[in-house]
N, C-alpha and C positions, 0 to 999 in steps of 0.2 A: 594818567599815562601808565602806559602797562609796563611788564620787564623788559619787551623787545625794544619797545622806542626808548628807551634810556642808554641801550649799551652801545658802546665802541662801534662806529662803523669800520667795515674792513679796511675801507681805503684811505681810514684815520689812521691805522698801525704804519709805525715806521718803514717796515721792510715792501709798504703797496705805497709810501708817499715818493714822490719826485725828489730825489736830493741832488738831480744835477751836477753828478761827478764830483760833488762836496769831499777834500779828506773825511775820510774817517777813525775819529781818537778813541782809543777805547783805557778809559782809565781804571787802573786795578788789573792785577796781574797772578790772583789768587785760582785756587781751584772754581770760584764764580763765574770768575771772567772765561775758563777753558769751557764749562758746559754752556756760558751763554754765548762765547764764540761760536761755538760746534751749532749751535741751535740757529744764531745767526747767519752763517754761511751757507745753510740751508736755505735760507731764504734769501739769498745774495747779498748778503752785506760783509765785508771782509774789510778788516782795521787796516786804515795808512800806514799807522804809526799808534805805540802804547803812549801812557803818561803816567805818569806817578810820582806819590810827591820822596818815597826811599831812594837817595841818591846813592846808597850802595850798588840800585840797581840799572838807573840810571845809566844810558851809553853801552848797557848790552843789547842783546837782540833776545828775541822771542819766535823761536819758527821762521829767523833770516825779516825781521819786523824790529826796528825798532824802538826803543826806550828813552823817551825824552821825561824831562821835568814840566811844570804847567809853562813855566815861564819862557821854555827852549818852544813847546807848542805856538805859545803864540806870537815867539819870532821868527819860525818857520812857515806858518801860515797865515795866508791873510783873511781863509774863508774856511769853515772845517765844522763837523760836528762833532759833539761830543758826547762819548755815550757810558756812561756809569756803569762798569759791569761788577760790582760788588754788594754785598749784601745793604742791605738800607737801615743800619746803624753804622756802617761805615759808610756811607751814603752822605748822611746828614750833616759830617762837617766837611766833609768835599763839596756840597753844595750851599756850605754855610763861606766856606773860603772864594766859592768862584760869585758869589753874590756881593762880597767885602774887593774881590777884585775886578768887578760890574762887567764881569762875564755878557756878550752882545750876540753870542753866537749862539746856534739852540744845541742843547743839552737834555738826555732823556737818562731816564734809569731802568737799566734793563737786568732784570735774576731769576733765578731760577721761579716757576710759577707752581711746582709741587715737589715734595719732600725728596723724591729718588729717582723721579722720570725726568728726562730732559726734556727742553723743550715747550712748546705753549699749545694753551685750549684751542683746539681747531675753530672757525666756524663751521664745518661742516656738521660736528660735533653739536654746536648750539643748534641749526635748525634741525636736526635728529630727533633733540632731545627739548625741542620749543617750549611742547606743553608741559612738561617736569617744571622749567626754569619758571614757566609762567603759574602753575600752581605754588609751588614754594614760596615766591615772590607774595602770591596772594594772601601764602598764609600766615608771613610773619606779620607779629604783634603793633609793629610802630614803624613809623616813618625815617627813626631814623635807622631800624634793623633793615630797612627795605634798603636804605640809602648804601649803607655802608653793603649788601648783598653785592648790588650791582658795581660797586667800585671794586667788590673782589673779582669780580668776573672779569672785571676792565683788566682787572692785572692778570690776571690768568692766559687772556688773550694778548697780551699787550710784555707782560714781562714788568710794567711800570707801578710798583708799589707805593711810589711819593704823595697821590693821593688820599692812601687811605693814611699814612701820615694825620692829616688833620682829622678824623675820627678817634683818634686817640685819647681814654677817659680810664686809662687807670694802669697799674705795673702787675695785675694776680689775675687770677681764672674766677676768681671767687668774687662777686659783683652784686654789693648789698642794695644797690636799688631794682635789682631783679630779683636774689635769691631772700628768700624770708630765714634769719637767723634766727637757731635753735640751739639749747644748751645738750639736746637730744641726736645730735644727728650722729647715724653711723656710716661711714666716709670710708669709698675704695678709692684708691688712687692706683688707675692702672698707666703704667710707665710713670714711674717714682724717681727714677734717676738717680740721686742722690738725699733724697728726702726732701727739696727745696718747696715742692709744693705740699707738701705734708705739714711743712712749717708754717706756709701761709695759710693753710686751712686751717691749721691751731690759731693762729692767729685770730682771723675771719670768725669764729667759732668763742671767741675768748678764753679759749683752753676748755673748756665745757664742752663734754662729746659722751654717747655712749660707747663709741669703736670706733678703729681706724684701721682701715686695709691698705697693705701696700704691696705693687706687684713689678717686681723691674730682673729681668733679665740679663742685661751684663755683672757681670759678678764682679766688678771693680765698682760699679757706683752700687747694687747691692753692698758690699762690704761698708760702703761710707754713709748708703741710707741706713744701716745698724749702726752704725757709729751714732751719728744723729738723733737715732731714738734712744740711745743708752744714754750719751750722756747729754742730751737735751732731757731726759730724766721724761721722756712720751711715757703716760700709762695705757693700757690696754689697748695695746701695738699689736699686729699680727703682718710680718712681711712673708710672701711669698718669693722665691728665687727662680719664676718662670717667666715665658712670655705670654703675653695674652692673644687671646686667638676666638678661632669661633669653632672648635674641635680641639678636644684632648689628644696630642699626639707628639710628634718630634720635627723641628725644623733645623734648615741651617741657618747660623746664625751669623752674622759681620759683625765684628769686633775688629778688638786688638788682643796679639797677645799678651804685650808689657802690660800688665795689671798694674803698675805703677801710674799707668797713663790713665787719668782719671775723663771718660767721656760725656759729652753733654744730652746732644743730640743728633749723634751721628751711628751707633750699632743699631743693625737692623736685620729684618727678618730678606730683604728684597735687593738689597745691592751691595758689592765691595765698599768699604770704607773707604780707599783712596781715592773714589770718585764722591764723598758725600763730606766726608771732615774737612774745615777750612786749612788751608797752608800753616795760618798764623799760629796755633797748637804745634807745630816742630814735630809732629810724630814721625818716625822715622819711617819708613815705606814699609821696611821686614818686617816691623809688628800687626802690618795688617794683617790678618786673619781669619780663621771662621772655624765653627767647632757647631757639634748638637745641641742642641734646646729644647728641653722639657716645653708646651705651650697645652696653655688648659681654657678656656671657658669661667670668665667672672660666675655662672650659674655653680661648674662645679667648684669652685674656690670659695665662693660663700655658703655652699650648703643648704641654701634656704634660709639663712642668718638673713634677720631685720638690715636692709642697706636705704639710708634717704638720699645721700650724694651719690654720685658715678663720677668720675673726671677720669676722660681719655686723652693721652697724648703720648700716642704710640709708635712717631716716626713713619707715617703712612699703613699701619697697620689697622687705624681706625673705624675704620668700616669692618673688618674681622672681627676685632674686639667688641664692637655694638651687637653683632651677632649673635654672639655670646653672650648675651645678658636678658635673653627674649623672658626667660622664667623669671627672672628678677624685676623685669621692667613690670611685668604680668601684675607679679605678687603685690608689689611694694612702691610702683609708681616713683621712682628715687628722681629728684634733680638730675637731668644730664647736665654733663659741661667737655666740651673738648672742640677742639681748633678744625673748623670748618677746611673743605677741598682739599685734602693732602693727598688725592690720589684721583689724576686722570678719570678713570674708569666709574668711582663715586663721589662724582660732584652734585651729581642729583637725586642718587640713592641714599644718601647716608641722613637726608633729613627728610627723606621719603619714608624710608624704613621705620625712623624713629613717630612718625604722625602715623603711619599703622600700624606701628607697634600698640597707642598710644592715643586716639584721638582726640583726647582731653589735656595734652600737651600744648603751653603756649612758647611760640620761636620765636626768640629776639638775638638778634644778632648784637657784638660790638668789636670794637677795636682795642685791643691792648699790648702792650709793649712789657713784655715779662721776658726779663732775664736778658733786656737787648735782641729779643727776637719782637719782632712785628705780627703781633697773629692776629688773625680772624676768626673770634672764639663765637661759638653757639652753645646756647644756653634753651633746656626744653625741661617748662616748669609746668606739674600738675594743675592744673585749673583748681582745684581742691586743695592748694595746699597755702 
């Protein structure tokens, strides 16, 4: 069976199925729930009534909408669906509590389906772009990287991440029954954050390396990925304080101002932060901001330095950053590793590009939960290595 017959039919997605004047709940009240609102109402679906379980918030309104508890929901209604609009780590015990309390009504989970765009994968989009999906699909390595491709798609289309939930096989990017462990490897790590995947490749690596690159951009989690490599006592450390890109040049950048505000995954090269950071962080609105950014090319930042890993996780800038690594990929054939579809536009270029970059690359996909984010990581290992 090929990639077409396995995915999402149209008329499967909630906003093409008959719900028969059903209320509609929309639980979660964060910055989630406003982009999957907005995406929703697009496609005719507009909430009854919220739910949540914060009774601080409880009994107000939302947009003249509102705000009940689970338990006021289901003495309000006798028929209704219910639709998750928060991210799916907070996801998991809201559908671990409406299972304990034999929840009868259907319930979906609907979120954001790429890093900074609203909104979901067209079908028009898939048959555009048919025979991409269907080569890619060909080309990965095993059944279960094919499996897990097409439940990304589901959600992409669909908004609905709960199934790739169960594909779930580990918490790092670094994944020893695909990558071959080296006491030898020299490791860039572009979008370092705060050094936290720097640590898990130390890790993965058993501290045994010939170099480590790291390239992050906000200057609040740079300051704490130095921190990390000082006194984590990292030898042969080299951080850069730019963004990555596929051209040497200047962008603007979304941040904050408060450097105090320590960010995760939210400054970026492509949207305001008050539309991408969760609620739950308390940043205050004024500190959002944006300033210039140095952005350079992994090619010129390594020099032509010996590199065997790559890991990109660049807040949709992924497909940029892969660009920029054409001479390195060339020379030195390194492990790719970074979080598949974060960007509309390359969903089926970014592992297009890397198999001609590359023809000797094997694609496997999988599932991992790092850091309470839900990714869809690809992994593109030399056949030679």
């Amino acid at each position: 069976m090929g990639f077409r017959e396995r995915v999402i039919r149209e008329n499967e997605l909630l906003w093409n199925m008959d719900n028969q004047g059903k209320p509609i709940v929309f639980w979660g009240i964060g910055n989630s729930m406003k982009a999957v609102k907005e995406a929703l109402e697009k496609k005719g679906i507009v909430p009854t009534a919220f739910c949540d379980n914060n009774m601080d918030i409880v009994g107000t309104y939302i947009e003249n909408i509102p705000v009940f508890s689970y338990e006021q929901i289901r003495e309000r209604y006798t028929d209704y669906i219910l639709i998750l609009t928060v991210a799916i780590n907070n996801a998991i015990p809201i559908m671990k509590q409406l299972r304990e309390q034999k929840e009868e009504h259907p319930v979906y989970h609907i979120e954001h389906s790429f890093k900074v765009e609203d909104g979901f994968l067209e079908y028009s989009y898939l048959e555009e772009h048919k025979d991409e999906f269907e080569v890619i699909y060909q080309a990965l390595k095993d059944e279960k990287s094919q499996d897990i491709f097409v439940q990304n798609i589901n959600f992409k289309l669909s908004g609905n991440k709960i199934p790739l939930l169960d594909y779930v096989d580990g918490d790092s990017f670094f994944d020893k029954t695909l990558m071959p462990v080296s006491e030898h490897y020299s490791y860039m790590d572009v979008g370092a954050y705060t050094g936290d995947t720097l640590l898990r490749f130390y890790a993965f690596c058993g501290g045994m390396y010939d170099k480590l690159y790291a390239v992050e951009p906000d200057s609040g989690n740079y300051d704490a990925l130095n921190k990390v490599v000082k006194y984590g006592r990292l030898g042969n450390v080299k951080t850069f304080h730019v963004g990555g890109w596929n051209v040497k040049g200047e962008l603007t950048f979304y941040t904050v101002t408060n450097k105090n505000a320590i960010n995760f995954d939210s400054p970026n090269f492509f949207k305001d932060m008050q539309h991408t950071a969760p609620n739950s962080w308390e940043i205050d609105k004024s500190d959002y901001g944006k300033e210039t950014m140095q952005v350079d090319t992994v090619d010129n930042l390594l020099q032509g330095a010996k590199c065997d890993v790559i890991k990109i996780n660049a807040l949709a800038a992924d497909y940029q950053v892969l660009m920029g690594c054409r001479e390195t990929i060339k020379e030195y054939k390194p492990i790719l590793v970074g979080e598949f579809g974060t960007q509309k536009e390359y969903v089926t270029a970014l592992l297009s590009e890397i198999i001609k970059m590359n023809p000797n690359y094997k694609i496997y996909i999988r599932q991992k939960m790092i850091f309470g984010d839900c990714k869809t990581v690809y992994y593109a290992i030399d056949s030679n290595r």
